[in-house]
VOBA-1610 file (N, C-alpha, C; in pm, whole numbers, padded with zeros to 5 digits, always signed):
BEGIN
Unk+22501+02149+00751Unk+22428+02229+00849Unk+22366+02130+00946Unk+22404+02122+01077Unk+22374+02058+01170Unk+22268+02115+01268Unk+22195+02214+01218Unk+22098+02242+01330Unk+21944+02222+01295Unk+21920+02132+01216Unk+21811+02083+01157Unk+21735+02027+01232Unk+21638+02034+01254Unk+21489+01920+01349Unk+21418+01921+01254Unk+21434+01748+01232Unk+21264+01727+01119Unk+21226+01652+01208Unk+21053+01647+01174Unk+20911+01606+01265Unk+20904+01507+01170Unk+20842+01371+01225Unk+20840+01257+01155Unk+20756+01198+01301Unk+20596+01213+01222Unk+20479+01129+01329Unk+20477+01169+01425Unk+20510+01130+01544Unk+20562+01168+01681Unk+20684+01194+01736Unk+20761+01139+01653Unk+20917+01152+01704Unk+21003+01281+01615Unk+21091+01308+01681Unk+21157+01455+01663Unk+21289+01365+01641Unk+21380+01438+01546Unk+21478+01317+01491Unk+21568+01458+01436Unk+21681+01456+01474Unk+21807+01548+01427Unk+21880+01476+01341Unk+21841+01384+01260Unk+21904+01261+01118Unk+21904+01430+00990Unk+21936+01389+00912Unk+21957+01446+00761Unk+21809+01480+00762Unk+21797+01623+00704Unk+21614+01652+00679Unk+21590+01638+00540Unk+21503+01626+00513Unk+21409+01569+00401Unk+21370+01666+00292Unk+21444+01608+00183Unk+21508+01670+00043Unk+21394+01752+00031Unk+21282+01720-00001Unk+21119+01751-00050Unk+21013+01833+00044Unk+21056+01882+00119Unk+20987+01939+00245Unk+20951+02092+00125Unk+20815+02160+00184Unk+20814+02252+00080Unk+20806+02395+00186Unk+20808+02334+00309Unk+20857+02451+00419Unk+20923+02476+00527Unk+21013+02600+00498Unk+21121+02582+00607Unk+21056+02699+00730Unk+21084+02668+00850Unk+21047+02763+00945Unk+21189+02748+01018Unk+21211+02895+01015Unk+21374+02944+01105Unk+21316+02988+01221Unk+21422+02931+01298Unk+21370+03004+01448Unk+21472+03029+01493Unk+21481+03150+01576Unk+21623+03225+01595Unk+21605+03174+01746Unk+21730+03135+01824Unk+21699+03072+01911Unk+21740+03132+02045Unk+21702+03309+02035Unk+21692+03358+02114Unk+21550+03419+02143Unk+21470+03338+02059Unk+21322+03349+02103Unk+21312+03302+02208Unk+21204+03330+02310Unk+21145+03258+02449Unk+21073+03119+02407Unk+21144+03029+02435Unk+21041+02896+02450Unk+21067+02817+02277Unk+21215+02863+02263Unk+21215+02835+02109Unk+21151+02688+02051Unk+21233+02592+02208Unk+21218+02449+02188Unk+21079+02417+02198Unk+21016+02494+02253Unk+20848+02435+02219Unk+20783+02499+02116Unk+20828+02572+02077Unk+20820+02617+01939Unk+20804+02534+01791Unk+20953+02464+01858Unk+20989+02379+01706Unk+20848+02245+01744Unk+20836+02242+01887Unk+20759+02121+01889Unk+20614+02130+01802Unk+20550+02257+01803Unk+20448+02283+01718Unk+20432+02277+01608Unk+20560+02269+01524Unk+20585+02305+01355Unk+20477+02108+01339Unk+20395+02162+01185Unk+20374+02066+01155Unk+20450+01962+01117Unk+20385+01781+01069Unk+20493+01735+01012Unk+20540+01752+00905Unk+20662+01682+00863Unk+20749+01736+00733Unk+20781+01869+00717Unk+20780+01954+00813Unk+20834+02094+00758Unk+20951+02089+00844Unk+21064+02181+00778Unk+21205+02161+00788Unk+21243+02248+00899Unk+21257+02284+01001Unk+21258+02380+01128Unk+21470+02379+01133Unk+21465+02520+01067Unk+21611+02569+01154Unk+21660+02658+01273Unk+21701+02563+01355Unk+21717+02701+01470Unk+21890+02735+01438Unk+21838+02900+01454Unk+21932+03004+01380Unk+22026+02962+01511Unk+22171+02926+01511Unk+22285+03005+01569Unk+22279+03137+01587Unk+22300+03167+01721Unk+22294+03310+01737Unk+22470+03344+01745Unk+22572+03271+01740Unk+22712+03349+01690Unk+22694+03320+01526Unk+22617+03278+01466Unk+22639+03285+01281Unk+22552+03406+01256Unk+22591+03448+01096Unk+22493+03534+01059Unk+22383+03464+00998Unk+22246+03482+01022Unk+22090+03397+01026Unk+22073+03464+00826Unk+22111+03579+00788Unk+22081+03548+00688Unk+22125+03496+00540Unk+22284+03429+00648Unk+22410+03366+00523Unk+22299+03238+00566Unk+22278+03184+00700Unk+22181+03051+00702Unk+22067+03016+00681Unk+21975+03105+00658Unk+21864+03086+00593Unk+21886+03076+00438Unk+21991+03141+00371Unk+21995+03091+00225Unk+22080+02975+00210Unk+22154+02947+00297Unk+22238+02822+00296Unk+22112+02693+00277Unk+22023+02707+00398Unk+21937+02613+00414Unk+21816+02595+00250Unk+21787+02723+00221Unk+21696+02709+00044Unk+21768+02645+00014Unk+21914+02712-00009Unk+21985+02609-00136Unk+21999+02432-00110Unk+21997+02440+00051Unk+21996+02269+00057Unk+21803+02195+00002Unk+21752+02307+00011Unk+21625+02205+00016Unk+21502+02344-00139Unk+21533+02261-00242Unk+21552+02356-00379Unk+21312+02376-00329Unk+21287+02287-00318Unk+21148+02234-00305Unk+21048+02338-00239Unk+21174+02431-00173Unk+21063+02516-00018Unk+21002+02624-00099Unk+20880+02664-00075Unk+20847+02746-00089Unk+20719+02835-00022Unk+20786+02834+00105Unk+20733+02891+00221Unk+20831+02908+00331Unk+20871+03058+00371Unk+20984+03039+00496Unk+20848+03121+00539Unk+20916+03079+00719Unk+20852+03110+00812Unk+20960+03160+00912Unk+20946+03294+00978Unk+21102+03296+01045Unk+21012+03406+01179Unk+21078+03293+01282Unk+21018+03328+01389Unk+21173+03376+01481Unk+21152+03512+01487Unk+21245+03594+01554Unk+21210+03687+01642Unk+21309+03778+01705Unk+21289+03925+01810Unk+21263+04032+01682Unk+21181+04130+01708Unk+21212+04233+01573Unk+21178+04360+01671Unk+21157+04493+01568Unk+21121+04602+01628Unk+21078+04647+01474Unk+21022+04761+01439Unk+21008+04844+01340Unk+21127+04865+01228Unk+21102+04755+01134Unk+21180+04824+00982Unk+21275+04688+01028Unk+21298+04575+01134Unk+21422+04519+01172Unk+21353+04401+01208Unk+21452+04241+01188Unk+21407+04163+01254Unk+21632+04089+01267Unk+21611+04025+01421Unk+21719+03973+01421Unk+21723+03855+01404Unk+21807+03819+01351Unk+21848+03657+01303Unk+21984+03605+01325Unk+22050+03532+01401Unk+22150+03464+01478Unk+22196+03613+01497Unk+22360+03637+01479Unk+22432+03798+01485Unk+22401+03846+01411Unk+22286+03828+01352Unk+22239+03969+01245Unk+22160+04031+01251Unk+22161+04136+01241Unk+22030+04285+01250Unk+22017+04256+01080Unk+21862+04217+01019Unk+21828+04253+00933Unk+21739+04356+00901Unk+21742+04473+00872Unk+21690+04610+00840Unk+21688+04713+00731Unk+21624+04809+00725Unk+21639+04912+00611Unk+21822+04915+00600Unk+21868+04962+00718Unk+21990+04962+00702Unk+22142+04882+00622Unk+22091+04728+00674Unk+22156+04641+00661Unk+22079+04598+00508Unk+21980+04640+00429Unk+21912+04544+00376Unk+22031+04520+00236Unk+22097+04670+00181Unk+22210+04689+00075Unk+22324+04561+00110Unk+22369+04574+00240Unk+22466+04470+00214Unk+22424+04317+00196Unk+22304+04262+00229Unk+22251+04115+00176Unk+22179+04148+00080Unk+22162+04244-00025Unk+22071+04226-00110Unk+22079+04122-00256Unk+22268+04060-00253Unk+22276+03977-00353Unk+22170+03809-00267Unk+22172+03780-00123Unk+22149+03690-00094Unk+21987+03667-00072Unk+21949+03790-00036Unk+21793+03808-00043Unk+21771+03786-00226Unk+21811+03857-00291Unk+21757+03832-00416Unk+21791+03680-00474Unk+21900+03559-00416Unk+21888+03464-00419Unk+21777+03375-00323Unk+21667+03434-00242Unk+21575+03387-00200Unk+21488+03354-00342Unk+21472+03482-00410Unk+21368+03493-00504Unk+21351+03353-00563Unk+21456+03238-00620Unk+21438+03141-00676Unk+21352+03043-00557Unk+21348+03032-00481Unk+21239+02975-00388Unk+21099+03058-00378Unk+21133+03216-00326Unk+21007+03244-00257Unk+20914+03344-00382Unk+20992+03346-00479Unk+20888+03424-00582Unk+20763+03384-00586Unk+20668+03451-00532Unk+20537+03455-00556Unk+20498+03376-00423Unk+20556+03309-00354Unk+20530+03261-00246Unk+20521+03343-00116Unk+20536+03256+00030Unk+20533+03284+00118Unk+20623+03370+00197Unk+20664+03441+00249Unk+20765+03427+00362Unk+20706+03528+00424Unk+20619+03449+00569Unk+20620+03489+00688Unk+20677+03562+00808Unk+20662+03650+00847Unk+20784+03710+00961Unk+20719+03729+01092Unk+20747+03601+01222Unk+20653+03662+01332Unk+20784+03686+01384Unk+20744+03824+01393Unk+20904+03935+01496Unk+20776+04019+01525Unk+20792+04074+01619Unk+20753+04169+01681Unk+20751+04331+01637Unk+20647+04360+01638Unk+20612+04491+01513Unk+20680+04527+01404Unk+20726+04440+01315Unk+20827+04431+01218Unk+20762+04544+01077Unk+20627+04572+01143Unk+20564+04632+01005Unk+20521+04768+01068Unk+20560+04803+01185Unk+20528+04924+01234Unk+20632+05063+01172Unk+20524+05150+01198Unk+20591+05241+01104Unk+20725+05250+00977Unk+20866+05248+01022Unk+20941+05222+00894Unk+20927+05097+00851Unk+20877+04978+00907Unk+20869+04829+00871Unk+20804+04880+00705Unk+20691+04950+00699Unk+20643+04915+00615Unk+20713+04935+00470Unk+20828+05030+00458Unk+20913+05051+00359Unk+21041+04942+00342Unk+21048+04902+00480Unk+21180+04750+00521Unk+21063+04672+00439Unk+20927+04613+00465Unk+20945+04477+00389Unk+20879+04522+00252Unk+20816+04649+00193Unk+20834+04664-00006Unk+20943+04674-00039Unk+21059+04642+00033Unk+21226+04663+00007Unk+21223+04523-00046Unk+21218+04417+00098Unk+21211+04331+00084Unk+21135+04240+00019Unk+21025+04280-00007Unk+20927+04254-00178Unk+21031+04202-00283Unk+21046+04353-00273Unk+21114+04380-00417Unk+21227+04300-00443Unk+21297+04250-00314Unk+21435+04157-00315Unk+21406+04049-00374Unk+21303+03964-00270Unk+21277+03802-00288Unk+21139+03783-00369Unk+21050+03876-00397Unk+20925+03831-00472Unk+20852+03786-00404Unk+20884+03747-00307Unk+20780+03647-00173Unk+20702+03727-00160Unk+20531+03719-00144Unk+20441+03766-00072Unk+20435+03786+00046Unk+20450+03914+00137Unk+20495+03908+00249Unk+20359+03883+00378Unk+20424+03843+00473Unk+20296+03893+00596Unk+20380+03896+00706Unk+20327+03994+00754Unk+20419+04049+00910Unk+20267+04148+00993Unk+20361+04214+01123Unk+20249+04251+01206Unk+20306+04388+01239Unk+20211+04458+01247Unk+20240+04602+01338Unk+20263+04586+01504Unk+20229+04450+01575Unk+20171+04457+01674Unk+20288+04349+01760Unk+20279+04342+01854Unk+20364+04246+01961Unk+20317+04103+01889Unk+20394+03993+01872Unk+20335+03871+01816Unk+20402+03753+01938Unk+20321+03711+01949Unk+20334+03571+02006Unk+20248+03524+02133Unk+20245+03497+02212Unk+20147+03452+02296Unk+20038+03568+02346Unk+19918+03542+02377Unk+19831+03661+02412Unk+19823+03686+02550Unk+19881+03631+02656Unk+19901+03664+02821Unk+19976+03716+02820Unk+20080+03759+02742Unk+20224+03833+02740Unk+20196+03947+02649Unk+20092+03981+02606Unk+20020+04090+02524Unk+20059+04060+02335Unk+20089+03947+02341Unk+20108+03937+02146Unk+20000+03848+02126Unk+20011+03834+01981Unk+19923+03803+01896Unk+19988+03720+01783Unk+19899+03620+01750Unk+19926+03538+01586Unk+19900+03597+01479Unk+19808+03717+01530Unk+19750+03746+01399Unk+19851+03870+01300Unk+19885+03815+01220Unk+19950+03903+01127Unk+19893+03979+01059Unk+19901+04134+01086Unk+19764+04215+01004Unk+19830+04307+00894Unk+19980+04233+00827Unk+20031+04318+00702Unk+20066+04244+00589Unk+19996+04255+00496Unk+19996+04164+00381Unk+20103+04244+00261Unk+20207+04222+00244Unk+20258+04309+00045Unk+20273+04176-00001Unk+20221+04210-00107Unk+20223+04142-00241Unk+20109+04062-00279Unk+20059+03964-00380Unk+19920+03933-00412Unk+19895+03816-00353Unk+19809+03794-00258Unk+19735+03701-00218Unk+19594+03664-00288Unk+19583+03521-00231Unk+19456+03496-00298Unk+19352+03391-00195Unk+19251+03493-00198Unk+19165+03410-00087Unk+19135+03303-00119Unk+19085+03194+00017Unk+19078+03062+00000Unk+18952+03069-00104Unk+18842+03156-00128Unk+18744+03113-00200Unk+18804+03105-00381Unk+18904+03247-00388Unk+18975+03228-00504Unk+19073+03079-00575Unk+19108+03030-00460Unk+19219+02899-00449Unk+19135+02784-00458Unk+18954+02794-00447Unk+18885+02648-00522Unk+18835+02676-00628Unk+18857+02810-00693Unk+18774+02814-00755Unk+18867+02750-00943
//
């Protein structure tokens, strides 16, 4: 898989990414401004930008299986309600039956973990039955938004206001 950018200090380096990274962030690279995007990812986290002629969710499990360690995706895509797209793929209520052997091979990474979704109202109305689907697939603790996500002059937001599955507040996590 050749579409890898790992962050290393200051320099941005398309070399082989780094076995041990414990988070991958996909970016479908028909987002606006993808490339300054990846420039934000912290260091050591593994940033894939999705091919938009592949299917994004044969490559997002391609990419777990290369890097066994992750356990946090972050997948910054276009979405709408119940749907988020990833390279040629509509992932949705619809579509969710035919990847459900490859989503449920997420689970060995994201059980009990992370996976993030900034798409655009991905949790609005049917979203909210698309990601307890998707719960139930990968085990990942989900967070997504009802709301437009991404910059706030363009009317989105960072803030992700849909949580499934068990989180634990930072006061719980020193204690």
């Amino acid at each position: 898989m050749d579409n890898f950018i790992r962050f290393s200090g200051d320099r941005t380096t398309s070399d082989r990414p780094v076995k041990h990274a414990q988070m991958l962030i996909a970016i479908d690279s028909g987002v606006t401004d993808a490339s300054w995007l990846t420039s934000q990812v912290q260091p050591n986290a593994e940033v894939l930008l999705l091919d938009p002629n592949v299917d994004g969710v044969e490559q997002i499990t391609t990419a777990l299986e290369q890097f066994p360690s992750i356990n946090s995706l972050h997948i910054v895509s276009h979405g709408e309600p119940g749907c988020l797209y990833l390279g040629q793929t509509q992932l949705s209520l619809n579509t969710l039956n035919q990847y459900q052997e490859q989503l449920k091979n997420w689970s060995k990474y994201l059980q009990g973990n992370s996976l993030v979704l900034y798409g655009c109202q991905v949790a609005q109305g049917v979203g909210h039955q698309f990601l307890n689907i998707l719960h139930q697939l990968t085990g990942a603790n989900i967070t997504a938004s009802e709301q437009r996500v991404g910059n706030a002059n363009l009317g989105g937001t960072w803030n992700l206001n849909i949580r499934i599955g068990e989180f634990i507040s930072s006061v719980q996590e020193k204690l």
